[in-house]
C-alpha positions as MATLAB code, in Angstrom:
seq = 'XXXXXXXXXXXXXXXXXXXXXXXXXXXXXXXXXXXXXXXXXXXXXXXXXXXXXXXXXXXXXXXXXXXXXXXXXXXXXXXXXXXXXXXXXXXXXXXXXXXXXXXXXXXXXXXXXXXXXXXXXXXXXXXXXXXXXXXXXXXXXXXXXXXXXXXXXXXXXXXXXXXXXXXXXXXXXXXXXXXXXXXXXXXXXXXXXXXXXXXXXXXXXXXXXXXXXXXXXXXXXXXXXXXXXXXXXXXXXXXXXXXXXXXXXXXXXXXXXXXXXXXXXXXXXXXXXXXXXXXXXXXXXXX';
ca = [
      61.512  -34.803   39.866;
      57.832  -34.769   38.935;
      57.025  -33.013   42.237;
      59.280  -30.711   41.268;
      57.830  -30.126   38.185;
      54.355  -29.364   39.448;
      55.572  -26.902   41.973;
      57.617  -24.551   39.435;
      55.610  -25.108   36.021;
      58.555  -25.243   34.196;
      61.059  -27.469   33.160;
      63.425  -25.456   32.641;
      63.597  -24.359   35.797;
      63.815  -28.156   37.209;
      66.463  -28.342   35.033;
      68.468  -25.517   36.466;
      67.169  -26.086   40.018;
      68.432  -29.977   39.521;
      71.370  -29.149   37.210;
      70.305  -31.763   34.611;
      68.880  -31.166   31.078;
      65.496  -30.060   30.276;
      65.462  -33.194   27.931;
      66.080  -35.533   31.159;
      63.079  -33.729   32.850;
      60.865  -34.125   30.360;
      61.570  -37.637   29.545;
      61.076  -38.570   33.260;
      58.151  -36.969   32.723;
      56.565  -39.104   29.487;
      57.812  -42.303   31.601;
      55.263  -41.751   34.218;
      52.846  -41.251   31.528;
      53.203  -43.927   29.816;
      53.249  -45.626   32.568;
      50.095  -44.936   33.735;
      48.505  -44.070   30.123;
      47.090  -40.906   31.559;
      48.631  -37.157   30.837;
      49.957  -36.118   34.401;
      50.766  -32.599   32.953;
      48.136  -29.845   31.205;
      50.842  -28.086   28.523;
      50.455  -24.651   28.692;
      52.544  -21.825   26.448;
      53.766  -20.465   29.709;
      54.484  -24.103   31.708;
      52.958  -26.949   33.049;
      50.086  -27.251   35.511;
      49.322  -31.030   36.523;
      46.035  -32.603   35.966;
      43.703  -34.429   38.328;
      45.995  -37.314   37.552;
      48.894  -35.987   38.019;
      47.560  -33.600   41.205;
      47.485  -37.312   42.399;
      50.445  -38.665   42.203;
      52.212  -35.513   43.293;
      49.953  -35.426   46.230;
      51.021  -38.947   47.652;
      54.458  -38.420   46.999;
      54.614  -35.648   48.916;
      53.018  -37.724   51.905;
      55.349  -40.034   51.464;
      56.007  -43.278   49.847;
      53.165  -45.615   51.696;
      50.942  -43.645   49.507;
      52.417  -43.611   46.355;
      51.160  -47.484   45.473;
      47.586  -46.552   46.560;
      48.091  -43.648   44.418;
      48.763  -45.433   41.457;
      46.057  -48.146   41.762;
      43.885  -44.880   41.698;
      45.505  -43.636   38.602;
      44.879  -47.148   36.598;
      41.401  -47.267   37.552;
      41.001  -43.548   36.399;
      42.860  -44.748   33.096;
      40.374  -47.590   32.595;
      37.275  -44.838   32.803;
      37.259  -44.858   36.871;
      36.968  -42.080   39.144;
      37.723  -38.199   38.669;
      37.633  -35.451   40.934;
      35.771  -31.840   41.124;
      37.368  -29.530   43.399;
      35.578  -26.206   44.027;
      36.453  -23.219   46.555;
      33.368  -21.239   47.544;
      31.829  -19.512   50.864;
      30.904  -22.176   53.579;
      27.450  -20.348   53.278;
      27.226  -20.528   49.583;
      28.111  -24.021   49.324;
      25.651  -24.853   52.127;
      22.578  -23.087   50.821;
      22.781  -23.362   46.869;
      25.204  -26.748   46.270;
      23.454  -29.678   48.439;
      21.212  -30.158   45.318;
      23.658  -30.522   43.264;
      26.204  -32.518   45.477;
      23.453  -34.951   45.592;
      22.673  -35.069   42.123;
      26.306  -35.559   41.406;
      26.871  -38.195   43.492;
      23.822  -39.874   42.377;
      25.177  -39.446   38.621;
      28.739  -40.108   39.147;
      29.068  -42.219   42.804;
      32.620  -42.787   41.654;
      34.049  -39.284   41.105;
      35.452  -37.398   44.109;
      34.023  -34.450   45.262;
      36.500  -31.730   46.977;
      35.008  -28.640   48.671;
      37.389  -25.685   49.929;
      35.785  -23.161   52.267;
      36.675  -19.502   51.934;
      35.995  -15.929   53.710;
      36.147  -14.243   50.711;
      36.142  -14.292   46.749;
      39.767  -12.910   46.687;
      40.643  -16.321   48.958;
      38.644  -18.275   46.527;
      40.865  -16.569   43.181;
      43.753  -17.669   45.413;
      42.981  -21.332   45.732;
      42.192  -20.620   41.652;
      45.742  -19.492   40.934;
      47.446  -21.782   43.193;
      45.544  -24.717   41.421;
      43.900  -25.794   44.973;
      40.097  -25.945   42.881;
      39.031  -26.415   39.597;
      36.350  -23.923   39.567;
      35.755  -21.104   42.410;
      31.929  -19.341   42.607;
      32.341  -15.864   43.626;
      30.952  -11.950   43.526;
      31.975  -10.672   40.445;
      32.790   -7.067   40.055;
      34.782   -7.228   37.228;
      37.249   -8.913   34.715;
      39.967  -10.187   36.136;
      43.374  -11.237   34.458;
      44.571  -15.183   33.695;
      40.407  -15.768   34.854;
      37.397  -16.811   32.824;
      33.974  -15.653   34.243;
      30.456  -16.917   34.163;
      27.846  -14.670   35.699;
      24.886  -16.817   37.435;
      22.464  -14.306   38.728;
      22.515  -11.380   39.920;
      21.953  -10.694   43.743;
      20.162   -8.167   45.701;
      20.475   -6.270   48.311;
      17.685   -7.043   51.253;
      17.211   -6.632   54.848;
      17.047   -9.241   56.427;
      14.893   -9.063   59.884;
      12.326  -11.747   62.058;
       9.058  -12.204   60.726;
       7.503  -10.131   63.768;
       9.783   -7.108   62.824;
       7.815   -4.091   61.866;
       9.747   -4.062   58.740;
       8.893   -7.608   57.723;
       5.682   -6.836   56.002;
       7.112   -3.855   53.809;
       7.428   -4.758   49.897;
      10.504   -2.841   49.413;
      13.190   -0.212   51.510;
      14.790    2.510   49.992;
      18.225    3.611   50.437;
      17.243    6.822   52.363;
      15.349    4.387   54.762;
      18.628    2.560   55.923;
      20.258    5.643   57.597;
      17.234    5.584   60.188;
      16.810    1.834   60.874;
      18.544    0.890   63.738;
      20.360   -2.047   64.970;
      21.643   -3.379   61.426;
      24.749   -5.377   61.085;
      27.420   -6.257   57.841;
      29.093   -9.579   57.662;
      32.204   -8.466   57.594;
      33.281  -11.510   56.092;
      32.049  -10.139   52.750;
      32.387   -7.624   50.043;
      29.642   -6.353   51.823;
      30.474   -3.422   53.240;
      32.633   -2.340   50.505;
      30.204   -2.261   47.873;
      27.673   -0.555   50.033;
      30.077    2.343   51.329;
      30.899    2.575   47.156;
      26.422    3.474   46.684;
      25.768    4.992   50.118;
      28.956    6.803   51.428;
      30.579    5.829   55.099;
      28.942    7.503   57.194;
      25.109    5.871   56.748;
      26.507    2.126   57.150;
      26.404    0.487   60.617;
      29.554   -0.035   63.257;
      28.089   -3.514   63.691;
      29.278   -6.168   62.348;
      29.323   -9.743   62.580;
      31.590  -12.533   61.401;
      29.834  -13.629   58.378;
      26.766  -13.984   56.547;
      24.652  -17.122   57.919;
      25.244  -15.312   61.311;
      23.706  -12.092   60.250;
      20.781  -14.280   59.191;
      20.572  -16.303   62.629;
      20.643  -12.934   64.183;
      18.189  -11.248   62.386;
      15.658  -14.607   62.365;
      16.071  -14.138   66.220;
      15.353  -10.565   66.687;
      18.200   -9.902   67.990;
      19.255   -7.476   65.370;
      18.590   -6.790   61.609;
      21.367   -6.961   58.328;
      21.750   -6.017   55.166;
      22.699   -9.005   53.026;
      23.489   -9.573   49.257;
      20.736  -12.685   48.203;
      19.276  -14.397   45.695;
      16.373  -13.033   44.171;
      13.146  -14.726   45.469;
      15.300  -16.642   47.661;
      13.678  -18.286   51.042;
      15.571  -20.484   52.858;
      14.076  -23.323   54.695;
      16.198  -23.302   57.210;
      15.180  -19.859   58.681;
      11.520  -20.105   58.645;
      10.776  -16.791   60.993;
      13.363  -14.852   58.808;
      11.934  -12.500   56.301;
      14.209  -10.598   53.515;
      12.959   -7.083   52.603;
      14.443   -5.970   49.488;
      16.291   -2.816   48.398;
      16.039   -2.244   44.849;
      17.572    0.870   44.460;
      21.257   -0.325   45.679;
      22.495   -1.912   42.251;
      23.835   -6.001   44.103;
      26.845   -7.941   42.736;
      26.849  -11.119   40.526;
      27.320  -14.609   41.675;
      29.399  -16.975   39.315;
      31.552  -18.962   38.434;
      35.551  -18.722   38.178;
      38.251  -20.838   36.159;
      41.649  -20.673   34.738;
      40.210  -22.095   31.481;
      36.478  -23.613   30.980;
      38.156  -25.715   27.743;
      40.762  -27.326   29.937;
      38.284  -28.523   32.560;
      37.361  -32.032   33.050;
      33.719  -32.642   32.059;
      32.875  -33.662   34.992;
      33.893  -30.466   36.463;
      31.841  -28.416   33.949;
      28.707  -30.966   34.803;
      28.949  -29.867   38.438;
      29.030  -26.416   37.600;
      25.930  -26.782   35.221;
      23.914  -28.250   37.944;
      24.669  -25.875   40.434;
      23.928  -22.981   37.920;
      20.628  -24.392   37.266;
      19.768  -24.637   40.663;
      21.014  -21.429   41.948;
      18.995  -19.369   39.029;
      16.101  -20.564   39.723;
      12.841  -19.602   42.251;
      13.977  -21.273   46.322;
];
């Protein structure tokens, strides 16, 4: 019954799906709580959504009943001030280049709280894993408001071409958007809201056909020569990892923001908010 209450949101519709009364549901429901002495539901005006606790429980009794005991031994040491859990849906490239910091710092501060990372193509999958309560808190490109979502802009990005240090374009200051139709050999990750936002500024016909599968490759490829990409970054950005890559910047394309998504910053778990403190601290400032 309490998986089926996390899965619709509603009691009322467990109720009808289960042909009891709501008031059955719902005190199935407070016995579990009690129970454990945690809330395994967030009350909402519009249903139910179950916290990290509850996201437990439901969890290992959907794998089956060997898990529920392990499951609740977790939930009494979370009731006695134990371990929590941060789940956050970002780009594999995003999390690897501007959240090791503060995975690190996190673990250092909090050893016993779980972190849970969900890789994404793109900030619509991210919103997804947001609405289907698969993360806490998503970090995205940010174009706009968006509906049942609460925003917090980072920094933002800019556009740059990205090209090996030996490229006769490495040692310019700056490009302008009129210089992009006559470079050759630039690719898009397509992978992005890349191309999109460019086509938007520039019109279809001066991006590039190439493309690649997603942004660290258009790096790799442009540290090795092999071709040269236009990329949204962080300002001042330079990433250890490519040492011969070199990022020219175009300041006359306006770039997107990076930041964070949730549901609802006040119903998030301070550990949750911590996490995305440290990563906003770290992804605002000089690299």
């Amino acid at each position: 019954m309490f998986v089926e209450v996390c899965e619709r949101g509603s009691f009322t519709a467990v109720a009808r799906a289960l042909s009891c009364s709501q008031s059955a549901v719902s005190q199935h429901v407070r016995r579990l709580e009690r129970e454990f002495g945690l809330s395994l539901l967030e009350r909402r005006p519009r249903g139910v959504l179950p916290t990290a606790a509850g996201r437990l429980l439901r969890d290992a009794a959907l794998a089956g009943v060997g898990r529920i005991d392990a499951a609740a031994l977790q939930l009494r040491a979370l009731a006695a001030g134990g371990v929590g859990e941060v789940r956050v849906s970002s780009g594999a490239a995003t999390i690897r280049h501007f959240m090791p910091e503060a995975i690190l710092e996190m673990r250092r501060r909090h050893p016993g709280v779980q972190l849970t990372l969900r890789t994404q193509p793109t900030s619509r999958a991210c919103l997804t894993d947001l609405a289907a309560n698969r993360a806490d808190i998503a970090l995205i490109t940010i174009s706009g408001p968006i509906a049942d979502v609460e925003l917090r802009p980072l920094v933002d990005l800019q556009w740059s071409l990205a090209v090996n240090r030996d490229d006769p374009m490495a040692e310019r200051a700056s490009l302008s958007t009129a210089e992009l139709a006559d470079i050759p050999n630039i690719v898009l990750p397509t992978s992005s809201s890349s191309r999109g936002r460019l086509e938007a500024v520039l019109g279809e016909d001066v991006l590039p056909s190439q493309a690649v599968s997603d942004w660290d490759t258009a790096l790799l490829l442009a540290e090795l020569g092999v071709s040269r990409a236009v990329v949204a970054t962080v300002p001042r950005w330079a990433p250890s990892a490519h040492p011969a890559l070199r990022l020219v910047p175009i300041p006359e394309l306006p770039g997107p923001t990076a930041g964070w998504a949730a549901r609802s910053w006040a119903g998030l778990e301070p550990h949750t908010v911590e996490f995305a403190e440290l990563v906003a601290r770290q992804m605002a400032g000089p690299r």
